[in-house]
C-alpha positions as CSV (number, residue, x, y, z in Angstrom):
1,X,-15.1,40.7,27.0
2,X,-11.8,40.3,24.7
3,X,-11.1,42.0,21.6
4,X,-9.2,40.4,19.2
5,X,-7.2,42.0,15.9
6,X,-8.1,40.1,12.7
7,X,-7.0,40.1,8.9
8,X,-8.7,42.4,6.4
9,X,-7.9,42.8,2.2
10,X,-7.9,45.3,-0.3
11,X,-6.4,46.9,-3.0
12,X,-3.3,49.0,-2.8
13,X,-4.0,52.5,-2.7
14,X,-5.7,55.1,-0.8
15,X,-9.7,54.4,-2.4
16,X,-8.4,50.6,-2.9
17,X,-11.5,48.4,-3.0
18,X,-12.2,46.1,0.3
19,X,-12.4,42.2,-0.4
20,X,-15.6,41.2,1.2
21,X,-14.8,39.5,4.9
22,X,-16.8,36.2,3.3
23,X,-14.8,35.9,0.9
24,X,-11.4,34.0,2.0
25,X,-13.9,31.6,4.2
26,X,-15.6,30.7,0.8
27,X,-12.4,29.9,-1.0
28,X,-11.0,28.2,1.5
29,X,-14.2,25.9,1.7
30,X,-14.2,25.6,-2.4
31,X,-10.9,24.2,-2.1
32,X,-11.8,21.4,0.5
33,X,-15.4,20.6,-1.1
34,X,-14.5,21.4,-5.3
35,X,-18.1,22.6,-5.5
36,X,-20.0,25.8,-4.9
37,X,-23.3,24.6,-3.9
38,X,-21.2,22.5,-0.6
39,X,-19.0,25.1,0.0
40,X,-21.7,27.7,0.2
41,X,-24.3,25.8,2.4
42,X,-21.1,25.2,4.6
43,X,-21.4,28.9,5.3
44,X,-24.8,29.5,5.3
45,X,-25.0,31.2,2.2
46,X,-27.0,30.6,-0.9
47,X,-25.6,29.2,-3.6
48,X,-27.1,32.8,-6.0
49,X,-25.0,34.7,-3.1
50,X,-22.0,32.9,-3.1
51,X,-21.8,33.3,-7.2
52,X,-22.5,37.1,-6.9
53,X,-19.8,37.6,-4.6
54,X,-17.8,35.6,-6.5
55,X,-18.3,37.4,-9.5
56,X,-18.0,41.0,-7.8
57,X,-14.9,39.6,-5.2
58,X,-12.6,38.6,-8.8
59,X,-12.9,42.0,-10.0
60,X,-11.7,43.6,-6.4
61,X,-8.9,41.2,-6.7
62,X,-8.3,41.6,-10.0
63,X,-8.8,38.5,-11.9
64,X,-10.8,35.3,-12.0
65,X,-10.9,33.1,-8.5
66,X,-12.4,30.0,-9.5
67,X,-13.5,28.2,-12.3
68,X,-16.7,26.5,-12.6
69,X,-17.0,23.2,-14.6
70,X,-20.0,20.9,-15.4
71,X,-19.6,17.6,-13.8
72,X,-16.3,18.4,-12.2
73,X,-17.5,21.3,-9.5
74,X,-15.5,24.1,-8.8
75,X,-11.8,25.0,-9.4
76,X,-9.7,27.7,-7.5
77,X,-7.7,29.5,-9.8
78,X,-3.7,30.2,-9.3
79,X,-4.7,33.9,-8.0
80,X,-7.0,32.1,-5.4
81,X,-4.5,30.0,-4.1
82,X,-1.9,32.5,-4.2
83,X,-4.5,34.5,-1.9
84,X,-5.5,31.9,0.4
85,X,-1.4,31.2,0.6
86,X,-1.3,35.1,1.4
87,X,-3.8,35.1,4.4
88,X,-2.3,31.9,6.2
89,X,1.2,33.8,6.4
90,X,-0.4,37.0,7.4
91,X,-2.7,35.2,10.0
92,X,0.7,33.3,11.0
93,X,2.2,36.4,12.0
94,X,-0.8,37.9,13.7
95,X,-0.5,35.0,16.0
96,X,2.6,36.2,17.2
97,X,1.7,39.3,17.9
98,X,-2.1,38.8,19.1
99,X,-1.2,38.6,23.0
100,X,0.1,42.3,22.8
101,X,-2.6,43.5,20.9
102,X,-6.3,42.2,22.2
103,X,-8.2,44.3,24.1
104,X,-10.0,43.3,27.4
105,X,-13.0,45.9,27.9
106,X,-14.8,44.0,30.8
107,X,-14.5,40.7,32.5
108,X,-16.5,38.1,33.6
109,X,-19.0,39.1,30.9
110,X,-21.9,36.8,30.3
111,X,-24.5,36.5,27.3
112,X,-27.0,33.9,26.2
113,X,-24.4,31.1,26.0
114,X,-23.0,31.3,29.4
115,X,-19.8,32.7,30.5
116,X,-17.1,32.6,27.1
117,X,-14.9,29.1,27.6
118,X,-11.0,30.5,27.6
119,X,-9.3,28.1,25.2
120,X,-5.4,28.3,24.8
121,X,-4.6,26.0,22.6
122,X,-1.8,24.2,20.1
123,X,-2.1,25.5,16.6
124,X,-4.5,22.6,14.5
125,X,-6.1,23.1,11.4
126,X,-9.3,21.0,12.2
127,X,-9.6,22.9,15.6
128,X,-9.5,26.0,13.9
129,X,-12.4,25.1,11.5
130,X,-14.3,23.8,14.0
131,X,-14.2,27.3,15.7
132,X,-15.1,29.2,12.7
133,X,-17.9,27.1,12.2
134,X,-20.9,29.0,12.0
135,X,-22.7,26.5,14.1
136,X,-19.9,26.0,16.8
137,X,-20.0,29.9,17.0
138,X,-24.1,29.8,17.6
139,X,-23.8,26.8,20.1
140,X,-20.5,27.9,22.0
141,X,-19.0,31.4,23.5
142,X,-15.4,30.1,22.6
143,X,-12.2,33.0,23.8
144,X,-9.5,30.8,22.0
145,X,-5.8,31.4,21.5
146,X,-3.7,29.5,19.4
147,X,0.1,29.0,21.2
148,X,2.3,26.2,21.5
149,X,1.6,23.2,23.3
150,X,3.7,24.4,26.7
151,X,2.7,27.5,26.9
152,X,-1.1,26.3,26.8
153,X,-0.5,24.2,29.5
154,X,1.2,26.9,31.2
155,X,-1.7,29.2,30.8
156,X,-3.8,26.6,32.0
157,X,-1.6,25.9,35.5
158,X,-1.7,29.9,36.0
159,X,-5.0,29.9,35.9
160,X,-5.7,31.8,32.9
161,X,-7.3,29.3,30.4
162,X,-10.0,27.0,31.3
163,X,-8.9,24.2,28.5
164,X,-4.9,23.4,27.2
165,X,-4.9,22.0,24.0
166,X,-1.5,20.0,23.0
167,X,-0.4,16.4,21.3
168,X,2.1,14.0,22.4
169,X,2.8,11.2,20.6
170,X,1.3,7.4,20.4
171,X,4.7,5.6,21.1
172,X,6.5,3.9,24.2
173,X,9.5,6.5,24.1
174,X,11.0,9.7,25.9
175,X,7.7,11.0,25.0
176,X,6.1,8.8,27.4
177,X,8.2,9.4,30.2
178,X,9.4,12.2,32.8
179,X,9.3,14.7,30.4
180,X,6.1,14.1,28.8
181,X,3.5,17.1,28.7
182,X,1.4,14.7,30.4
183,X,3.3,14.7,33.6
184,X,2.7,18.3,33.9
185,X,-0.8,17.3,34.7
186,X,-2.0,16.0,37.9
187,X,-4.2,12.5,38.0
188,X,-6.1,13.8,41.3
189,X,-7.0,17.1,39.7
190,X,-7.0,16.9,36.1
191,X,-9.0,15.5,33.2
192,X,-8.8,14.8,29.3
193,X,-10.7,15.8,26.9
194,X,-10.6,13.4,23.8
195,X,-10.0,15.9,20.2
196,X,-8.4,13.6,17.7
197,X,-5.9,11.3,16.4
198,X,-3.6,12.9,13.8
199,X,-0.6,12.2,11.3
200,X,2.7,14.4,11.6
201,X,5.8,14.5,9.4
202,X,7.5,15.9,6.5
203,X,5.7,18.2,4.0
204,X,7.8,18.3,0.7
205,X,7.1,20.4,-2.6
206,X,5.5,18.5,-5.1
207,X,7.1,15.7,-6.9
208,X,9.7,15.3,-4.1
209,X,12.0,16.8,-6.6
210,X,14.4,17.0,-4.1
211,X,14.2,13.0,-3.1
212,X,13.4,13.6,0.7
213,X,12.7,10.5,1.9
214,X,13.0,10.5,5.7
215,X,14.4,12.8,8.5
216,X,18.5,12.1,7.9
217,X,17.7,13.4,4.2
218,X,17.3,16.8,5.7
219,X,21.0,17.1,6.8
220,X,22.2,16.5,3.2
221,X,24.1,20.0,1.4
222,X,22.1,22.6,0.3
223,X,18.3,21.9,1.7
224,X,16.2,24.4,3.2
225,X,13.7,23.2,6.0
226,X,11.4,25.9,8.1
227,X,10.6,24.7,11.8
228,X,7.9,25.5,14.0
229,X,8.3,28.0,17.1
230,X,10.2,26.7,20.3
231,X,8.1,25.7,22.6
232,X,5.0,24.7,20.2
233,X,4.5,20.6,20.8
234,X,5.8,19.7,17.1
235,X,8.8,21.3,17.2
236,X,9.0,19.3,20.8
237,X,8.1,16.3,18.6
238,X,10.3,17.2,15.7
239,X,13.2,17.2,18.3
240,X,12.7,14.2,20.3
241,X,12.4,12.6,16.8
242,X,16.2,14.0,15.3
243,X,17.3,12.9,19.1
244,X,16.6,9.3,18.0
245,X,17.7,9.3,15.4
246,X,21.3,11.1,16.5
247,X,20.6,14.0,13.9
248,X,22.0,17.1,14.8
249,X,19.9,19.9,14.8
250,X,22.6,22.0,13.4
251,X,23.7,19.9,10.2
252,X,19.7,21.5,9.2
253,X,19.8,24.2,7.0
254,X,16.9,26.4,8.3
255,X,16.6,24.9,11.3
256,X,16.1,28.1,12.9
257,X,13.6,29.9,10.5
258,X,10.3,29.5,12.5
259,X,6.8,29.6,11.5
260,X,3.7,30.3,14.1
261,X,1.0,27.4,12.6
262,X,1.2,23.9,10.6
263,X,-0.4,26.1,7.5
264,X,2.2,28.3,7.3
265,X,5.1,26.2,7.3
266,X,3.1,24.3,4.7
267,X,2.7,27.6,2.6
268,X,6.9,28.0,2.8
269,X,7.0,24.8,1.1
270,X,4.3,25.6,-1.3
271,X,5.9,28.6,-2.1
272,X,9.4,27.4,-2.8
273,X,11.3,29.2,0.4
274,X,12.0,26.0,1.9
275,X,12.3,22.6,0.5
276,X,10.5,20.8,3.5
277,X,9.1,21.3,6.7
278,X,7.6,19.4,9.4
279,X,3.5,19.3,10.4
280,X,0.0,17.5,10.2
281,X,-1.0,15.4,7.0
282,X,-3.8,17.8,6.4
283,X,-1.8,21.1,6.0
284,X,0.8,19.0,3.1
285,X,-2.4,17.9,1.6
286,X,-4.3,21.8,1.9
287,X,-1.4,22.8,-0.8
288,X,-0.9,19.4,-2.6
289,X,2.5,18.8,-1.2
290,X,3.8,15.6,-0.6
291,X,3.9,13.9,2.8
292,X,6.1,11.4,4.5
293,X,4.3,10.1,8.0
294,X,6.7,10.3,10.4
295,X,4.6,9.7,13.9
296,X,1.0,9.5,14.7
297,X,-0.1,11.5,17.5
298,X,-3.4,11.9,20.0
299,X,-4.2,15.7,20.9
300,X,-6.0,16.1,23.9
301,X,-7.7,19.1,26.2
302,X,-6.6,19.5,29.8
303,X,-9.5,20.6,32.0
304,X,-10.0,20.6,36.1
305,X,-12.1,17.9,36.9
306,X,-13.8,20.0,39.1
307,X,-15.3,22.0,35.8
308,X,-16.3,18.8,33.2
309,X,-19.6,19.1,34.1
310,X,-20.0,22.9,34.1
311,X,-22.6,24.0,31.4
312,X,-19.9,25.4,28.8
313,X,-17.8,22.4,29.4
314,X,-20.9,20.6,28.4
315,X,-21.9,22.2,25.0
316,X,-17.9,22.0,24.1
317,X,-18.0,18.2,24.4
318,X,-21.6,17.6,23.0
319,X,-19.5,20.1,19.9
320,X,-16.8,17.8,19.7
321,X,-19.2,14.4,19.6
322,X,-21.9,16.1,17.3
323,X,-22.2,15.6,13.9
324,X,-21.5,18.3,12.3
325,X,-17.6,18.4,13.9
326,X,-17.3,14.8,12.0
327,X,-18.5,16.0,8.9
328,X,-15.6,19.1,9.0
329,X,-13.1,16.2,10.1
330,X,-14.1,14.0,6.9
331,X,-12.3,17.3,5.3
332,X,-9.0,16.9,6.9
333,X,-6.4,14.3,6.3
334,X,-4.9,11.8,8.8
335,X,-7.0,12.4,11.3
336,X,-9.1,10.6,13.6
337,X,-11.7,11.9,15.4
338,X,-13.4,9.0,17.3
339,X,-14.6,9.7,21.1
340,X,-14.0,12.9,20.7
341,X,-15.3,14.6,23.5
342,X,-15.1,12.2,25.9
343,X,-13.6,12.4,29.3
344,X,-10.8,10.6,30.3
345,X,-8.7,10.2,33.4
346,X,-4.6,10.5,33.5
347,X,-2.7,7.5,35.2
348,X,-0.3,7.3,37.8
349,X,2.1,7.5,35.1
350,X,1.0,10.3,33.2
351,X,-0.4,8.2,30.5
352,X,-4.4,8.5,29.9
């Protein structure tokens, strides 16, 4: 069994009040769904609990979190967003340091669900909610870890994840080629697991006030862009892309400020300490940014085909074609979830 850090809140000060650990999941729901009823029964929760937390959570964090209108639903407030903006950085930065922290206490542990499936995976907002599901958590004993798309897939090779999330894109380019993550994979011994289609490219503040209208724009005097970590598959992409283009990497300002998830390079933006950045249409549209589609891309898992039909490979695919993971996806932007879950074989030339 692994033990994994996570975020907590409360108020400043030795007897500072605790935020209630339901609380940020709510929100965060409120803001996809605008009403209370949805984004309670999304938890589980009544809709009587959800507005007594509510009521008992603003007070703990000192002012109103959402506003409730009839016949328009349900309306974070600034101090919500500013929260939810709060716990995406922080979370950004406990993914950094995770790997050092957890705590393995026994292996090879096994409960009513099977042994747990280890998951390393490529940051992705949908994935994520999909995980926190509370039905994906009954149904699955999931050991995930977000990283970027190489290191998954070198986690994987060592042995040390059963599934390797990453995206490449859906072009004939250097992508495709030699130096694909693909070609790390082996036709004979691996398989892909189908997850989704999704839009990358720039996320600007809103209003474009800065008129950023493709990659070359980001070169010009005075703009501020935050990247993603080396070795995470959209910074791979976001290369390769500046490569075609002839754009040198070091004509960006900020090039080299680096941020651990697609959310929290959206929150820079958000938050004015960076004037764009690069990542999924659904994290620009999480914080109403603007969004220039740049590249669409397929994400895939990596699994031995020796294990697809193992019982827990089973209930993750039956997760990933059910319908509750469609009706999470209908919350996301620019992506596109059909077959998910389905198998697929890799070609000779590391296509699928």
């Amino acid at each position: 069994m692994r033990l994994v850090p996570e975020i907590g809140w409360r108020r400043a000060g030795e007897n500072g009040a605790r935020l209630d650990p339901r609380l940020i999941p709510l929100l965060r729901e409120i803001g996809r769904r605008a009403t209370l009823r949805a984004a309670a029964a999304q938890l589980g929760i009544s809709y009587r609990s959800a507005w007594d937390m509510l009521l008992a959570q603003s007070e703990a964090a000192g002012g109103t979190l959402v506003t409730l209108e009839q016949g328009r639903g349900a309306k974070l407030t600034p101090l919500a967003e500013r929260l939810l903006a709060a716990d995406e950085a922080a979370r950004s930065q406990l993914l950094r340091l995770e790997p050092g922290l957890a705590v393995v206490l026994a292996a090879g542990e096994r409960g009513a669900k099977g042994r747990a499936l280890r998951v390393a995976a490529s940051h992705d907002p949908l994935l994520a909610a999909f995980v926190d599901e509370p039905a994906t958590r009954a149904e699955l004993a999931l050991e995930l870890q977000f990283k970027g798309s190489a290191d998954s897939l070198a986690e994987y090779a060592a042995g040390r994840a059963d599934l390797a999330g990453f995206h490449v894109p859906l072009r004939d380019s250097a992508a495709a080629g030699e130096d694909s993550l693909l070609a790390r994979l082996s036709a004979r011994r691996d398989r892909l697991i189908r997850f989704a289609e999704r839009e990358q490219g720039l996320m600007l503040a809103p209003g474009n006030p800065k008129r950023i209208r493709a990659l070359a724009d980001l070169a010009r005097k005075g703009l501020l862009f935050v990247n993603r970590q080396r070795g995470s598959g959209t910074r791979l992409l976001f290369d390769q892309l500046l490569a075609e283009q002839g754009i040198d990497a070091a004509d960006i300002g900020g090039y080299r400020d680096e941020e651990f998830t697609h959310l929290a390079v959206a929150v820079s933006v958000a938050a004015g300490r960076a004037d764009a950045g690069f990542g999924v249409h659904a994290a620009a549209a999480r914080f109403g940014l603007e969004f220039v589609p740049l590249q669409r891309e397929r994400y895939w898992f990596a699994v031995r085909a020796r294990n697809v039909d193992d019982a827990p490979l089973e209930r993750f695919r039956a997760g990933l074609a059910g319908r509750a993971f469609k009706r999470i996806a209908r919350g996301f932007v620019g992506y596109d979830v059909s077959g998910a879950g389905e198998v697929c074989a890799i070609d000779a030339r590391g296509g699928a």
